[in-house]
N, C-alpha and C positions, 0 to 999 in steps of 0.2 A: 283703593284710590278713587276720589272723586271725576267725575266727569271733566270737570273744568282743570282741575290739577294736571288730568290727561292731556289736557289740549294745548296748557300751559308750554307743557315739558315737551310735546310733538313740535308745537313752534319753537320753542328753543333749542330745540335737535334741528331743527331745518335751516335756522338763522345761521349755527354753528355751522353746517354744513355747505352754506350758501357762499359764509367767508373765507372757510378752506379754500372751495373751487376757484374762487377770487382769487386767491394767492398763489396758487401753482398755475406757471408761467403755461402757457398751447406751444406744444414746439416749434421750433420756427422753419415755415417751410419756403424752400430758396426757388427766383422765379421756376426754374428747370422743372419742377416737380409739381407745376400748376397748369398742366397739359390741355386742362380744358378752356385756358384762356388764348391760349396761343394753337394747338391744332385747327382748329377751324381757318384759321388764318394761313397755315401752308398747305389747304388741301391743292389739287393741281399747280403745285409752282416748285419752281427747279431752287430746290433750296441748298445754300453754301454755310458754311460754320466756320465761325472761327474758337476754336475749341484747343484747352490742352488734358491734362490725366483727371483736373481739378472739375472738370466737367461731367458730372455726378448727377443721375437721378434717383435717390437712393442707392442702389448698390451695382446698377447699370449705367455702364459711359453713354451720354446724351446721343452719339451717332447710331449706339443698337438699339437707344429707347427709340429713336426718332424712325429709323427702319423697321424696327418692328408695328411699328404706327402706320407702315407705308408712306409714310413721307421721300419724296423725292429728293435725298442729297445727291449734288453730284458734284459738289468738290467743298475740300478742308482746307484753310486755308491757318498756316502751323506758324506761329509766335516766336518770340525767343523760349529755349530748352525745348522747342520743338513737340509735335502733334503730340507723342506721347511722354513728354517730360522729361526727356535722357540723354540731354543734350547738356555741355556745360556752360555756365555764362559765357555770353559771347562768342559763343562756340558755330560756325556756320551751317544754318539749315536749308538742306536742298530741297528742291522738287522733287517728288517721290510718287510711288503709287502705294496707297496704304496695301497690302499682301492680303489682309485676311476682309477686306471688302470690292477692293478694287476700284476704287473712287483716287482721284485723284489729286495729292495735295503738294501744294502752292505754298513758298517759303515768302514771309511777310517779315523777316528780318534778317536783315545786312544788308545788304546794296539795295534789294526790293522791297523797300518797307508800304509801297504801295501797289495793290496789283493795276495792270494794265487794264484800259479800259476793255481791250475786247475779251477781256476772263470775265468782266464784271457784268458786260451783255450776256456771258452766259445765262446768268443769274436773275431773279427775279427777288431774291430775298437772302439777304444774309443774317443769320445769327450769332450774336459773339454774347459766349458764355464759358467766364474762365475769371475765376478766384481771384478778389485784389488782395491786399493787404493793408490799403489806405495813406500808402507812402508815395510821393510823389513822382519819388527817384524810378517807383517800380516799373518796369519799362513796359508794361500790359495796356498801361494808359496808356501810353504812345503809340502805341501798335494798335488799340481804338480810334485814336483820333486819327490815322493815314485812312484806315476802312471806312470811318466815315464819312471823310472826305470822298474816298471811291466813289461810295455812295452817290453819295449828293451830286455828285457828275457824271454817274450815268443812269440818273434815278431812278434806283434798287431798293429797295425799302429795307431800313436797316432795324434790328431787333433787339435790344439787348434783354438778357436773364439774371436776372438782378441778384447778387448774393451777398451777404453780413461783410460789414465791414469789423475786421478785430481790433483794431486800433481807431475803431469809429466815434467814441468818445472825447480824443483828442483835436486839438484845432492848436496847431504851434508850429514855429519856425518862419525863416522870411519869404515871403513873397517871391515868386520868382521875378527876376529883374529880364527886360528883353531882350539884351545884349549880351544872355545867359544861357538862354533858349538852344537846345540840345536834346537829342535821342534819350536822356536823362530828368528833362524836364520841359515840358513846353507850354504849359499855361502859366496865367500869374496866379499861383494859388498857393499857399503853403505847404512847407514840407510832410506836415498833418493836417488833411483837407478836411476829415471828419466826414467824409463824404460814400458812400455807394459807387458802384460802377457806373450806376444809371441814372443816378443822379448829376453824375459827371458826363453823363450823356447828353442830358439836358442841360447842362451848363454850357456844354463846349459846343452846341447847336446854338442855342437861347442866344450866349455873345458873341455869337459870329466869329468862333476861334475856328474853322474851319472853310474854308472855299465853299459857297455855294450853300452855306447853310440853312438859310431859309429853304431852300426846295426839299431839303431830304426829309425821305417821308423816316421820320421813328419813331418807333414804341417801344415801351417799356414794360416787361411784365417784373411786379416789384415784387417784395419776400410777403409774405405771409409770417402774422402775430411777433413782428420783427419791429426793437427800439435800439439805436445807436447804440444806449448804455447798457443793453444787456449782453452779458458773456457769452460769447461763442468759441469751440472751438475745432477746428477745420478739420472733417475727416479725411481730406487727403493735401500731404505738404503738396503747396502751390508752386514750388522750385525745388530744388534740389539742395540748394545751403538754406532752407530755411524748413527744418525737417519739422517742426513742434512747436506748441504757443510759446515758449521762452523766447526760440530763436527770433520768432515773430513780431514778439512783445519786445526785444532787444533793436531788432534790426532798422530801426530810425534812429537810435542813438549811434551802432555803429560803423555803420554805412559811409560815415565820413573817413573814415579809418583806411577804405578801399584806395583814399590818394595818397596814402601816408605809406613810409615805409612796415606798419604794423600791421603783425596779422591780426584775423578776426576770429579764426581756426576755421576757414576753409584747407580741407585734405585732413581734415579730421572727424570722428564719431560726432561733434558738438559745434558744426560751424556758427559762426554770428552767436556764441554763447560763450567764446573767452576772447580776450587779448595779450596780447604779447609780442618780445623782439628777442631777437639774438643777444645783440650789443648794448641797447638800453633795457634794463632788466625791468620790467611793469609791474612787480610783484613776485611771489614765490611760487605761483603755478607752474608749472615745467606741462608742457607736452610740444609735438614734433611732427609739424603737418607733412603726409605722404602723396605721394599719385595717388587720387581717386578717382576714376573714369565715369563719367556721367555724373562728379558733383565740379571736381578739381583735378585736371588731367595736371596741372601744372602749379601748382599752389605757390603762393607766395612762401619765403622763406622755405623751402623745401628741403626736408632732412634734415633740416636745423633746430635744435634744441633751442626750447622759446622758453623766457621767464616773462609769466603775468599776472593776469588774474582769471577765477574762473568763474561766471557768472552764471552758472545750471542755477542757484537757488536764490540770485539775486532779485530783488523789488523792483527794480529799475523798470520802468514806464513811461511812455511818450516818448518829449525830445528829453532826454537829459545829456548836457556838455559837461558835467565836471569831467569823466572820465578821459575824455576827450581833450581837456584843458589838461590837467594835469600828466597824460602823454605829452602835450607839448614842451608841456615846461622840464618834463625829463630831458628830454630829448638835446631843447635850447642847451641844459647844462652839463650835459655830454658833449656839447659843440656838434651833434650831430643835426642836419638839414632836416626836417619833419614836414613838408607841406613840398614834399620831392614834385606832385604833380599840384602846384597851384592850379594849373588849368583847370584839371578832374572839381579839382575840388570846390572850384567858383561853381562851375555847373552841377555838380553836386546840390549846394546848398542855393544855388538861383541868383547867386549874387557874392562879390568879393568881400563885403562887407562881414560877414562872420570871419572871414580869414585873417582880414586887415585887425578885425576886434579883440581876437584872439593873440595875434602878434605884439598889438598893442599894449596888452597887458590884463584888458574887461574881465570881469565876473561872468561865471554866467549867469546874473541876476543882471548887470549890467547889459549885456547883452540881449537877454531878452524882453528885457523891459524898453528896447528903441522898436521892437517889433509890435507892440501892443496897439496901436493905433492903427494900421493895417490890417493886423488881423482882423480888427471891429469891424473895419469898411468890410473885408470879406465874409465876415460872417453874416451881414446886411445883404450882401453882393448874391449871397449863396442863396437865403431863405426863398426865393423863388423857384428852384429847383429841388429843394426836398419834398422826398416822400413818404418822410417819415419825423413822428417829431421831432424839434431842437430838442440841444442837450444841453 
């Protein structure tokens, strides 16, 4: 083989091999696991967390990476389902001392969704690093925005650790309306924001959706080799009925469902992964939600044989309403009530306006083709706050 033949095929071996490397994705690594950008920042300072199980540095929870760092925590301050995740929705979290640190933590949901100022003088820095799922309704963003608030009024320098959004791809649903505004939803932002936690950090500073915003000092440490539209999927479930990416990938279509007489299969092996009723039969699935302690102490329809459907292997992504729509109209022609909690349900969706559309008779193409012109302003609205490209 000639000289040049050689050199030919060595660069063509390099070329090929340049393009491979190109193509395979760098894993994406979540702020938490970029220690060198944020250590230097809590050397001497009395630092607080707001952390729940979903708070991971690879295979260590962020309080033992952070002590074994000699970082000074001295107090956790615990979410809804609570510090270590084993609480059921809604379920009340108390003040407590963690047992195997002896740090002290501080319940930020139910009556206290804001700590008191003089816990926040403790403090010199808080961190809040805990898994979204990029749903509006998810109550994680709300329990961010009281802490920032803290923040900002007793000026604590607030931190977030930024991780994948799995429904980040998505931008749909309406707007939240003001007179809607709830522990459920409290910005105007879609029911799919397409957005990061810390992206929403800087949102809800940026528009002044919080007291005092301009002063709070926050940073963001963002993800690493990390784009909306790439697949992620969560090594530890974020709640308790949302055990797997189905559930995940399900849980903005069904969610609406929580104000309706219909289960979703919480008290089951597959919650937010089927539907079904007693009395209005949804299909020919049969199962039979039980007491399950730290997901559904008390489940909807409980011990009752449910006919629906099961959706372990369905497509379904984003917002999708058929299924939703067509619950209704079962329901209407049973003569049975189906929007039993209109209330839930307004605040659910940010506005009466799906409720009212749906009663009315709307598609869901009808439906969300009134929301498209808002969503554009917010997608306009948002682009100052990513930190990562649009999608």
């Amino acid at each position: 083989m000639s000289f040049l033949l050689k050199v030919v095929l060595l660069t063509l071996i390099m070329a090929i091999t340049a393009c491979s490397s190109l193509q395979t994705p760098q894993a994406i690594q979540v702020g938490a696991q970029r220690g060198e950008l944020y250590l230097p920042l809590l050397q001497n300072k009395k630092v607080a967390l707001v952390v729940n199980q979903s708070s991971r540095v690879n295979n260590q929870h962020l309080l033992d990476y952070l002590l074994s760092k000699q970082v000074n925590v001295v107090r956790i301050f615990a979410p809804e389902h609570g510090f270590r995740g084993d609480h059921d929705a809604g379920a009340q979290v108390k003040n407590a001392i963690d047992p195997v640190t002896g740090i002290a933590i501080t319940s930020i949901y139910g009556k206290n969704k804001k700590p008191e100022k003089f816990i926040m003088d403790e403090v010199d820095v808080v961190i809040f690093d805990i898994q979204d799922v990029g749903v509006r309704f998810y109550t994680f963003i709300s329990s961010m925005h009281y802490m920032m608030e803290a923040a900002a009024e007793s000026n604590t320098q607030f931190i977030v650790f930024d991780r994948p959004n799995p429904n980040g791809k998505f931008v749909d649903g309406p707007i939240l309306e003001a007179e809607f505004q709830s522990f459920v939803g409290m910005h105007p932002i879609p029911v799919l924001h397409g957005m990061t936690l810390a992206e929403l950090a800087l949102m809800i500073k940026g528009e002044a959706w919080i007291n005092k915003a301009a002063s709070l000092d926050l940073i963001t440490i963002a993800n690493n080799h990390y784009g909306r539209e790439l697949p992620y999927t969560l090594p530890v479930a974020p709640s308790p009925n949302l055990p797997n990416s189905q559930a995940i990938q399900l849980y903005p279509s069904l969610c609406f469902f929580e104000a309706t007489p219909v289960s979703i299969g919480r008290g089951t092996a597959f919650p937010f992964q089927v539907m079904g009723h007693d009395s209005v039969p949804l299909g020919d699935f049969e199962f039979t939600p039980i007491a399950t302690p730290g997901a559904a102490l008390h489940p909807k329809l409980e011990n009752q044989l449910l006919f629906g459907k099961d959706l372990r292997q369905s497509n379904i992504e984003g917002l999708n309403l058929d299924g939703f729509i067509y619950a209704y109209q079962q329901f209407k022609s049973a003569g049975y009530d189906f929007f039993e909690r209109a209330n839930f349900m307004d605040k659910l969706a940010g506005t009466d306006s799906l409720r009212l559309a749906i009663e009315q008779g709307q598609s869901a193409e009808q439906i969300k083709a009134a929301w498209q012109s808002n969503l554009q302003a917010f997608k306009q609205q948002r682009k100052a706050y990513l930190l990562y490209p649009d999608y």
